[in-house]
C-alpha positions in Angstrom: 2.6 31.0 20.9 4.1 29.0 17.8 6.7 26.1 18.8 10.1 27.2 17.8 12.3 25.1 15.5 14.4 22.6 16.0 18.0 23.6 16.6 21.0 21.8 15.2 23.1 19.7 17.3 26.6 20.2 17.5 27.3 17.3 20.0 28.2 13.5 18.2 25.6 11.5 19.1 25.4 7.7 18.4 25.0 6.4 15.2 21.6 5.4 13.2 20.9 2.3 11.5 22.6 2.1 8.1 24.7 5.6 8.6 28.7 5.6 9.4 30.0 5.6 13.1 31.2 9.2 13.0 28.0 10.7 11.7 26.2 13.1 13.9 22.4 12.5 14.8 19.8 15.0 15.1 18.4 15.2 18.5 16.3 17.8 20.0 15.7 19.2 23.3 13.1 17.1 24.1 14.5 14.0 23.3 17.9 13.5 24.4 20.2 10.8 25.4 18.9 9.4 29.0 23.0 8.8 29.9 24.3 11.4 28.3 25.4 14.0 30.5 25.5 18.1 29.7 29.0 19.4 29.1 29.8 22.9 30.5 31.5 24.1 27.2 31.0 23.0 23.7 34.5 21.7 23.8 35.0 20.1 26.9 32.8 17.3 28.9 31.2 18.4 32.3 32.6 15.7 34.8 29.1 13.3 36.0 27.6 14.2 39.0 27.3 10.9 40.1 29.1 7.2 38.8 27.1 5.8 35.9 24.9 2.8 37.2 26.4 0.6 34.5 29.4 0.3 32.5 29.3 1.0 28.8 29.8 -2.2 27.5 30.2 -3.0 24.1 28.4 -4.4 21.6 29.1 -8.2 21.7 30.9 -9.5 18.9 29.3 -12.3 16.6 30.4 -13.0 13.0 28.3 -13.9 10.1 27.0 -17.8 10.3 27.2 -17.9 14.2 23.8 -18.9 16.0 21.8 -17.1 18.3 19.5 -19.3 20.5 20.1 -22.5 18.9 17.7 -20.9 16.4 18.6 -18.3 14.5 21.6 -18.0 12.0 23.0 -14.6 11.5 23.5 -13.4 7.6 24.5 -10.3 7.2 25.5 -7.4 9.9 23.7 -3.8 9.2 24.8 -1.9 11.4 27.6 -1.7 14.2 26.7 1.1 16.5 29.1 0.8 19.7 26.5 -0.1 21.5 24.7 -3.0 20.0 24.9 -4.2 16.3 22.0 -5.0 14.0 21.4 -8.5 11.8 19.6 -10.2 9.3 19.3 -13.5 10.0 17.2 -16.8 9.7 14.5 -18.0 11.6 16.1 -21.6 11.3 12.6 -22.9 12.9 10.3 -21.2 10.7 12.3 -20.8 7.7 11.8 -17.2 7.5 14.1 -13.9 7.8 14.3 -12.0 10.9 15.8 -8.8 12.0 17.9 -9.0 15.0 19.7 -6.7 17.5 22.5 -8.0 20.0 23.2 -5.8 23.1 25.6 -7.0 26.2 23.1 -7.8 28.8 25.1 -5.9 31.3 24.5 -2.4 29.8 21.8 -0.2 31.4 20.1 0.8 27.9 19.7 -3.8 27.3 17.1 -3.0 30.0 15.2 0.3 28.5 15.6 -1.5 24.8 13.6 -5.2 25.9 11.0 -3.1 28.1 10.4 -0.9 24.8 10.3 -3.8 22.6 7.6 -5.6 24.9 5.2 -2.4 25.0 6.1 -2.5 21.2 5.0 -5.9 20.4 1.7 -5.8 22.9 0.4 -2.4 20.5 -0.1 -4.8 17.8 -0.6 -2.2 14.7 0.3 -3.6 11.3 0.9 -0.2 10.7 4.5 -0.7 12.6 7.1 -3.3 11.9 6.1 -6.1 14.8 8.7 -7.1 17.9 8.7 -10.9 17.6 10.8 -11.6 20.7 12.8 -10.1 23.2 15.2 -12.1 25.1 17.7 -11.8 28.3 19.8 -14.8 28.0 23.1 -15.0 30.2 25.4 -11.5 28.9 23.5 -11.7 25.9 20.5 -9.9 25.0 18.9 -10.3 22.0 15.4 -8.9 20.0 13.9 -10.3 17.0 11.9 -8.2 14.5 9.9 -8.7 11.8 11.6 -8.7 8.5 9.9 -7.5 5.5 11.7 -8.4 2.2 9.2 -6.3 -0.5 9.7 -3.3 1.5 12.0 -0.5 0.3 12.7 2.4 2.8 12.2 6.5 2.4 16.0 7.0 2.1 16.7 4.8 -0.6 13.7 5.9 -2.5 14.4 9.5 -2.5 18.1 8.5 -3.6 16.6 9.1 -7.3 14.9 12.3 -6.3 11.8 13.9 -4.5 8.4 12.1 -4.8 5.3 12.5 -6.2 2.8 15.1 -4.8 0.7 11.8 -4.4 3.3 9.8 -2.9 4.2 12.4 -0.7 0.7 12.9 0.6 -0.2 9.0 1.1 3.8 8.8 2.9 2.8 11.6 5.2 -1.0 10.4 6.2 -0.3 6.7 6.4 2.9 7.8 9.0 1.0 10.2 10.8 -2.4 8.2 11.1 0.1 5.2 12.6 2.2 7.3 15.1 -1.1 9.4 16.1 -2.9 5.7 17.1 0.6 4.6 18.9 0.7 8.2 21.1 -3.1 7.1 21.8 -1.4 3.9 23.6 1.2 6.2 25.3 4.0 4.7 22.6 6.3 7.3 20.9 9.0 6.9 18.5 11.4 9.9 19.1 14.1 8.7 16.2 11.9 8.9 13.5 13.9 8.8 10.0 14.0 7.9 6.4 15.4 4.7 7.3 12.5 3.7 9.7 10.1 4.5 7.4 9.2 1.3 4.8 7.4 1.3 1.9 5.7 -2.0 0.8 5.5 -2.7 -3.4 1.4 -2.6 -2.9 1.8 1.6 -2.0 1.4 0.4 2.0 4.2 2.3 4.5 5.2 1.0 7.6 7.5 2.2 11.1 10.4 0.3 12.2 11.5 0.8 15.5 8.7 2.1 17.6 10.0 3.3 20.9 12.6 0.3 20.4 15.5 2.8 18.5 14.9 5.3 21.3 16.1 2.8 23.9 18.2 1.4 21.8 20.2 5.1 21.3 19.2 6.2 24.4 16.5 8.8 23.8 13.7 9.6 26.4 11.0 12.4 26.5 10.3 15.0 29.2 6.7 14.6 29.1 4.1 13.3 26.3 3.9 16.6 24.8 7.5 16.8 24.1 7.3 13.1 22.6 4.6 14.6 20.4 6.5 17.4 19.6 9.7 15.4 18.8 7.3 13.2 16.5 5.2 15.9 14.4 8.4 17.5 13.8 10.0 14.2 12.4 7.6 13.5 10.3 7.3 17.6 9.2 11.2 16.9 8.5 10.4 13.6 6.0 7.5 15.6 4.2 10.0 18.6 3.6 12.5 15.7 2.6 10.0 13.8 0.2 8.9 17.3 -1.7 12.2 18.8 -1.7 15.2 16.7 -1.7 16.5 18.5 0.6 17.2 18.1 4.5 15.1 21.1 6.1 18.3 21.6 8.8 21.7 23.3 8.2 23.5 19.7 8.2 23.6 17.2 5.4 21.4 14.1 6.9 20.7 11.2 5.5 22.3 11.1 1.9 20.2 14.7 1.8 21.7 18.0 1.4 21.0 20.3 4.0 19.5 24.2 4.1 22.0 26.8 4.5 22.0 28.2 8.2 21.7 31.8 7.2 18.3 30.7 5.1 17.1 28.9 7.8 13.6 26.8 8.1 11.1 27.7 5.5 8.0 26.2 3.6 9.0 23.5 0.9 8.1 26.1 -2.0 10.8 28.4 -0.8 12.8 25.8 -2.2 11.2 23.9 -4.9 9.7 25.3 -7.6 6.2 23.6 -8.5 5.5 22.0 -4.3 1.9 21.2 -3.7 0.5 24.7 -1.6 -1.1 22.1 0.8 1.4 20.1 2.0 4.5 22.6 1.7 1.6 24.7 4.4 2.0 21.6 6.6 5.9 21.8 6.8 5.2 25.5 7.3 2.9 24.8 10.2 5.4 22.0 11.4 8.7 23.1 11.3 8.6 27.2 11.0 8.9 29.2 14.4 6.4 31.6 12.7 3.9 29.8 9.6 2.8 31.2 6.7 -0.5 33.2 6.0 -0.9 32.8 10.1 -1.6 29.2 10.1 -1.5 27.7 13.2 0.9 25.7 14.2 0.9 21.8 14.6 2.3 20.3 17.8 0.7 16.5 18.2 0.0 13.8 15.6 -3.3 13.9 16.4 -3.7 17.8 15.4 -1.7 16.8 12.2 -3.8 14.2 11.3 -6.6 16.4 11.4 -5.0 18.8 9.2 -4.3 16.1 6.4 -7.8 15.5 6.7 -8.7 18.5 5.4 -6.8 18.9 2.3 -8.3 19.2 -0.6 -7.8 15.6 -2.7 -4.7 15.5 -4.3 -5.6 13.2 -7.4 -2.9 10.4 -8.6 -1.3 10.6 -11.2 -2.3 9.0 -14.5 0.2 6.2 -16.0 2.2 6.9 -19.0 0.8 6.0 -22.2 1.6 3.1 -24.1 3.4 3.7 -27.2 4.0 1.3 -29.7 7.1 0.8 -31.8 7.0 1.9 -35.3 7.3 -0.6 -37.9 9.6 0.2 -41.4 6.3 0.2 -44.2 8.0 -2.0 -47.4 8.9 0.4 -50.5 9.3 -0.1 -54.1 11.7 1.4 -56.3 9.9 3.3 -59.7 11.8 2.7 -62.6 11.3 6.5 -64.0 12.9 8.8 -61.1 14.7 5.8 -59.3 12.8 6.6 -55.9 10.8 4.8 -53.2 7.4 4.5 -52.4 5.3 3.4 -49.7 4.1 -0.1 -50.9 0.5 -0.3 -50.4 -1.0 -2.9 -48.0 -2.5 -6.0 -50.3 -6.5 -6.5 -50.2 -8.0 -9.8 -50.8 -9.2 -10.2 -54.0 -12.8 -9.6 -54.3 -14.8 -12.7 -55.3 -16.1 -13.1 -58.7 -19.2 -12.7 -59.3 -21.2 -17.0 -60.4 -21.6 -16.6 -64.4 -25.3 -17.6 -64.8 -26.3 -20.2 -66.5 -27.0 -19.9 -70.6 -30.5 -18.9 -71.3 -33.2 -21.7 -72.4 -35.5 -21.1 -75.2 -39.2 -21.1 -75.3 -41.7 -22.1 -72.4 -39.1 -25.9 -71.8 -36.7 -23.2 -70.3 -39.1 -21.4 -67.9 -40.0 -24.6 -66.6 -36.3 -26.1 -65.9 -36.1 -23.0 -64.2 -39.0 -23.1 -61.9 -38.4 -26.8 -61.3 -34.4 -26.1 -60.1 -35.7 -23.4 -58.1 -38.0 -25.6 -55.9 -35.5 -28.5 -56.0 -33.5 -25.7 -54.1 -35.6 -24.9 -51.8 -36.6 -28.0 -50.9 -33.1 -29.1 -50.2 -32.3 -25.5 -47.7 -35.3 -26.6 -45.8 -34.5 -30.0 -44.9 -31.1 -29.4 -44.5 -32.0 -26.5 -41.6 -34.9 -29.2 -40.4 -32.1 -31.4 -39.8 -30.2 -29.2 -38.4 -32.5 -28.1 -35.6 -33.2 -31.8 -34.7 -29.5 -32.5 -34.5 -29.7 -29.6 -32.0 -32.7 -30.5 -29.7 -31.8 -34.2 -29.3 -28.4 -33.4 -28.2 -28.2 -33.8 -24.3 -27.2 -30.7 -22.1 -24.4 -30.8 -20.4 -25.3 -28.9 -17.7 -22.8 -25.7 -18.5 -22.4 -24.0 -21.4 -19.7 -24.2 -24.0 -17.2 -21.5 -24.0 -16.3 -20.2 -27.6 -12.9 -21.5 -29.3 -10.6 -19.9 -32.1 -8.2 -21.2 -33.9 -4.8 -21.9 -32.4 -1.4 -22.5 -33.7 -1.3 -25.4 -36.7 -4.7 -25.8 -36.3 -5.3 -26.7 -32.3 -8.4 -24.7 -31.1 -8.6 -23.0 -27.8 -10.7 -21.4 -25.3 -11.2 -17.5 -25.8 -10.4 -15.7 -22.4 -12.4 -14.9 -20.1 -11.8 -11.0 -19.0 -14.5 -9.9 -15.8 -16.0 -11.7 -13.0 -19.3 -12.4 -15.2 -17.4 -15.6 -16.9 -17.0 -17.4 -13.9 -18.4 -19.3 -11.1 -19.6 -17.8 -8.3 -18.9 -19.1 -4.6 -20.5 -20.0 -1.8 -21.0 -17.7 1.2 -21.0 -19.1 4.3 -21.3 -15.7 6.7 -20.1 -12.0 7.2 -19.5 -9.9 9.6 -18.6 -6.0 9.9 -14.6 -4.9 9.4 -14.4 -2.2 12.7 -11.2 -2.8 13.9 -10.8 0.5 15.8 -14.1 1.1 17.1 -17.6 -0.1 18.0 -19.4 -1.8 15.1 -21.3 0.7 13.1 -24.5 -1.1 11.5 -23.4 -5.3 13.0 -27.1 -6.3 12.1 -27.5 -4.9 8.4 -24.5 -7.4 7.3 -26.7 -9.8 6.2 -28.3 -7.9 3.8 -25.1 -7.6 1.6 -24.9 -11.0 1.2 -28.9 -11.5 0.4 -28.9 -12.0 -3.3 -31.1 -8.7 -3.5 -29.7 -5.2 -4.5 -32.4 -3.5 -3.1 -31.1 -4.0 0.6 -27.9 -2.9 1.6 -25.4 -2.3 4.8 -25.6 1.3 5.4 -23.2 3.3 6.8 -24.0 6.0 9.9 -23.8 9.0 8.5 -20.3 11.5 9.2 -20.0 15.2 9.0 -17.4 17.4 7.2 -14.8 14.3 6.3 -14.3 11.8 3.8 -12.6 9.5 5.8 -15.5 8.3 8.2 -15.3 12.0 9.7 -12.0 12.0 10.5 -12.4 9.8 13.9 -9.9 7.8 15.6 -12.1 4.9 15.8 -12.7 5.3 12.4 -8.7 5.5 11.5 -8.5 2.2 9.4 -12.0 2.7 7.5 -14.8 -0.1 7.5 -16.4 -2.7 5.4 -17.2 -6.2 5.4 -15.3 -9.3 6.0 -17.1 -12.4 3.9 -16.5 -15.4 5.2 -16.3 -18.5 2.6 -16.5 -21.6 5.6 -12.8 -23.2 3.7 -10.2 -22.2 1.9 -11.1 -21.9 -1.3 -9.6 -20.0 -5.0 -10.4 -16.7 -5.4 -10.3 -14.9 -8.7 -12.4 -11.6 -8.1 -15.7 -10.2 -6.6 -18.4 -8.2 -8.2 -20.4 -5.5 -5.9 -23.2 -3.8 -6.0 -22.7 -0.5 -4.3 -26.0 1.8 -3.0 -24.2 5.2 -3.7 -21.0 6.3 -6.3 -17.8 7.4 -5.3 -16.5 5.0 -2.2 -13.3 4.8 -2.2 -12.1 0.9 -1.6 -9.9 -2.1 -1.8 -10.5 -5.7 -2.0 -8.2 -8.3 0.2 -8.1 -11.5 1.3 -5.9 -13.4 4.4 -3.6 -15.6 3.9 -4.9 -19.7 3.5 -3.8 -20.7 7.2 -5.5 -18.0 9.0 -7.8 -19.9 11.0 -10.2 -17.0 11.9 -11.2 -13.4 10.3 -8.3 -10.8 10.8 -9.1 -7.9 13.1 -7.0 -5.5 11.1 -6.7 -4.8 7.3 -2.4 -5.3 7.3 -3.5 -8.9 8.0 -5.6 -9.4 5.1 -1.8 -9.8 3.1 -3.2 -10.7 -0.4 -4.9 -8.1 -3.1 -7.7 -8.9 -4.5 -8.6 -5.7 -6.3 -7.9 -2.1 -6.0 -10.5 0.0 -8.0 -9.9 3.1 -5.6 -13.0 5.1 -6.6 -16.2 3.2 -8.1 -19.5 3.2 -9.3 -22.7 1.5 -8.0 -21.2 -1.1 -9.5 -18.1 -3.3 -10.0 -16.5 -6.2 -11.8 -13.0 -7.0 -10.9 -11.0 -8.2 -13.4 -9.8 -11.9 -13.0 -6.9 -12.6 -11.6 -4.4 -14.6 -13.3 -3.4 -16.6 -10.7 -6.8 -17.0 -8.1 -5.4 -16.5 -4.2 -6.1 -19.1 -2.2 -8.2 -17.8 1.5 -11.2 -18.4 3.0 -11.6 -14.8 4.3 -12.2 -11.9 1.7 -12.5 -8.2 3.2 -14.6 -5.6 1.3 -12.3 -2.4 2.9 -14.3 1.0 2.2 -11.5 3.6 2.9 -13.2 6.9 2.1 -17.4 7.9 2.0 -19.1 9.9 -1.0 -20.7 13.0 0.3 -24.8 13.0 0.1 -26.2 14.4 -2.5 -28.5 16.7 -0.7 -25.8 17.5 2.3 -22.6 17.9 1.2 -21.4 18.1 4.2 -22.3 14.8 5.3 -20.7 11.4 3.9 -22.4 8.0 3.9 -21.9 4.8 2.0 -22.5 1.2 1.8 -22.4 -2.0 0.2 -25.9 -3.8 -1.3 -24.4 -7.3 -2.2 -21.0 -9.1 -2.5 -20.2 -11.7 -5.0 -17.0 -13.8 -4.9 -15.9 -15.6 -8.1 -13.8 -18.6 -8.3 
């Protein structure tokens, strides 16, 4: 039997992050305030059955510059929810921003909120924003957060309209691969919205509040189904939002205008001229009580992950051209009609042809001129005899010279260098396999990337009917290989010799005081390279400025299909090269 849709709310509910105290919140059957109690009428309260175990104490009131812990300094308040209120502030230790939240220790959800936070912080996905801390400290309880300063959230980004097909379909897999890992660990979010969802300037999204803004509001699940329920329907709600621009409820949410009740919930194309088929069919299969074309419905991450595992590839789209300004061409004026013309561009003058010498008389002329002819060529063949000796007694210098041109009042510089090929390569002191999820898949054949022969290789095991390593949860955050270079070193790119086209992959390095190899691929912070799909082959260009790490992760995120099975997907890497 297909799920039915969400209803609307008519009850005030407390107030999100970032949206006005008087705003109501979505909320669903499933997931509903944990001290809220039912009212009889829609009008009136239903008097508690029992006294609250707490008082509703309010938020504790702090003002900007005020310290919290002797350690952090608080900046700027986001949000004041009743409740608790919402900071940025400084990490006055470590220099860095923090997000914080202030509750009154007293308060029964201070309780839920630092036991959600702690189950949070031990998941340890860089998928979600990371709980640094969570503190009970006299009537003040505070939780620090990670703070994220390059990231800009769904809400503000659909401000300027709907996204990308592309964008909608990395948005929607990225948040559904993370929440479907985090319902693995028994986590749920249950307040999943625009404003919780962060996307980083290198294309990467990211969850803020996992479980955390449930406590926090007072949200809690029936049972794990509901919370899975509550979930996939979120997110089904933030894919109709991204394709549409449109909220897929009766009321306005959000900064979004919402769907007329007497329309009710229907596919994104119902909408929106021109919507992907694919994913407007997932909001059909997430949100409708009845999908189109008799899909089945989607109830769990997990069975929605699947489902975005078998679209068809939705290709990015290409950049905009480049167009160059047009320059004015320099006219003339003709004397006869008083018009312009186009001036024509000026050619160098052609060289004149040497006048040849005067003819001599008789046989004393033919002899001058077979006695200047070997005179000449006399003097061409010592003068390249010279040259050649000048050449082999000069000493090597043990690298060779790089050509210069002709620089700016006569300075000469070195021409650029453009690909991996113009540089030295670096040492390699180890590797190892990148399985962050899973077993490893082939731990032994690492060497043989890192062998100086393109005739070995790491294979891959070989995975039926999807791209991306068959679609297992192990498999979630892809493979590769992590090269080790045994000290922080520069990096300015990597050339790889691949045994099979068509992987799709990313190059990335940790950061320079990582003391070990990260265990997951949000660690490895700087880019390297992003070629998506390649060759057997591939040069990175240089980067302008090298990254200093001593850890470089080869990241293969999607396998080619064989050539004889296509319905089986291998891949592989046959040897890494890191260039200084």
């Amino acid at each position: 039997m297909a799920p039915k849709a969400p209803q609307s709310p008519e009850r005030p509910a407390v107030p999100e992050d970032g949206d006005s105290p008087t705003e109501p919140v979505e909320t669903t059957e499933s997931a509903k305030p944990a001290d809220a109690v039912e009212p009889v009428e829609p009008d009136e309260p239903a008097e508690p059955v029992e006294p609250a175990a707490a008082p509703l104490l309010p938020a504790p009131v702090r003002h900007s510059g005020d310290r919290i812990a002797d350690r952090y300094r608080l900046e700027e308040c986001l949000t004041q929810a009743g409740v608790f209120t919402s900071w940025r502030a400084v990490d006055e230790k470590l220099r860095r921003a923090v997000g914080i939240h202030l509750l009154a220790s007293g308060h029964q959800r201070s309780k839920d909120a630092v036991a959600a936070a702690r189950q949070a912080a031990l998941l340890g996905d860089p998928r979600f924003v990371q709980v640094l801390d969570a503190v009970e400290e006299g009537e003040l309880v505070y939780i620090i957060r990670e703070w994220l300063p390059d990231a800009t959230d769904l809400g503000t980004l659909l401000a300027d309209g709907p996204l990308e097909a592309y964008e909608a379909y990395q948005m929607v897999r990225q948040v559904t691969d993370a929440l479907a890992a985090a319902h693995r660990k028994g986590l749920s979010h249950l307040r999943l919205t625009p404003s919780c969802v962060l996307r980083s300037d290198s294309g990467q999204y990211r969850i803020n509040g996992l479980a955390m803004d449930a406590a926090l509001h007072g949200l809690a699940s029936e049972d794990r189904a509901a919370a899975e329920l509550d979930d996939t329907r979120a997110i089904g709600a933030l894919l109709f939002a991204s394709l549409t621009h449109r909220w897929p409820y009766p009321e306005d949410r959000h900064g979004l205008q919402g769907i007329p009740k007497a329309v009710g919930v229907v596919p994104p194309e119902q909408v929106k001229a021109g919507v992907h088929r694919g994913l407007s069919d997932l909001c059909s299969r997430i949100l409708c009580e009845t999908p189109v074309r008799h899909l089945e419905p989607l109830t769990s991450p997990q069975e929605l992950a699947r489902a975005i595992g078998q679209l068809p590839r939705i290709k990015q789209p290409e950049p905009e051209p480049l167009v160059l300004p047009e320059y004015p061409t320099t006219t003339y004026p003709r004397r006869d009609q008083g018009t312009t013309v186009p001036l024509p561009p000026r050619r160098a003058p052609a060289p004149l042809p040497p006048t040849p010498p005067p003819a001599l008389p008789g046989r004393t002329g033919k002899a001058l001129k077979w006695g200047i002819s070997l005179v000449l060529l006399a003097a061409v063949g010592l003068g390249s005899w010279g040259t050649a000796q000048a050449l082999m007694d000069k000493p090597d210098s043990g690298s060779s010279q790089l050509p210069v041109t002709a620089g700016v009042g006569g300075a000469t510089s070195a021409s650029p260098q453009t690909s991996a090929s113009a540089q030295h390569l670096l040492k390699i002191s180890g590797a190892s396999e990148f399985s962050p999820l899973g077993p490893p898949i082939q731990a032994d054949q690492v060497p043989l990337a890192i062998d100086g022969k393109t005739n070995t290789a790491w294979i891959t095991s070989e995975y039926q009917n999807y791209a991306n390593f068959g679609n297992l949860s192990s498999r979630a955050d892809g493979s590769g290989i992590v090269v080790d270079l045994g000290s922080v070193q520069s990096v300015s790119g990597v050339k790889l010799t691949l045994p099979v086209a068509g992987q799709n992959l990313e190059v990335l390095a940790a950061p320079a005081d990582a003391t070990s190899a990260p265990t997951s691929a949000g660690a490895f912070s700087q880019r390297i390279a992003n070629p998506k799909v390649v060759g057997t082959t591939f040069d990175s260009p240089l980067l302008a400025t090298p990254v200093r790490t001593r850890y470089v992760l080869i990241h293969i995120t999607s396998l080619p299909a064989e050539t004889n099975n296509p319905s089986a997907y291998r891949g592989g890497i046959s040897e890494i090269q890191i260039v200084g």
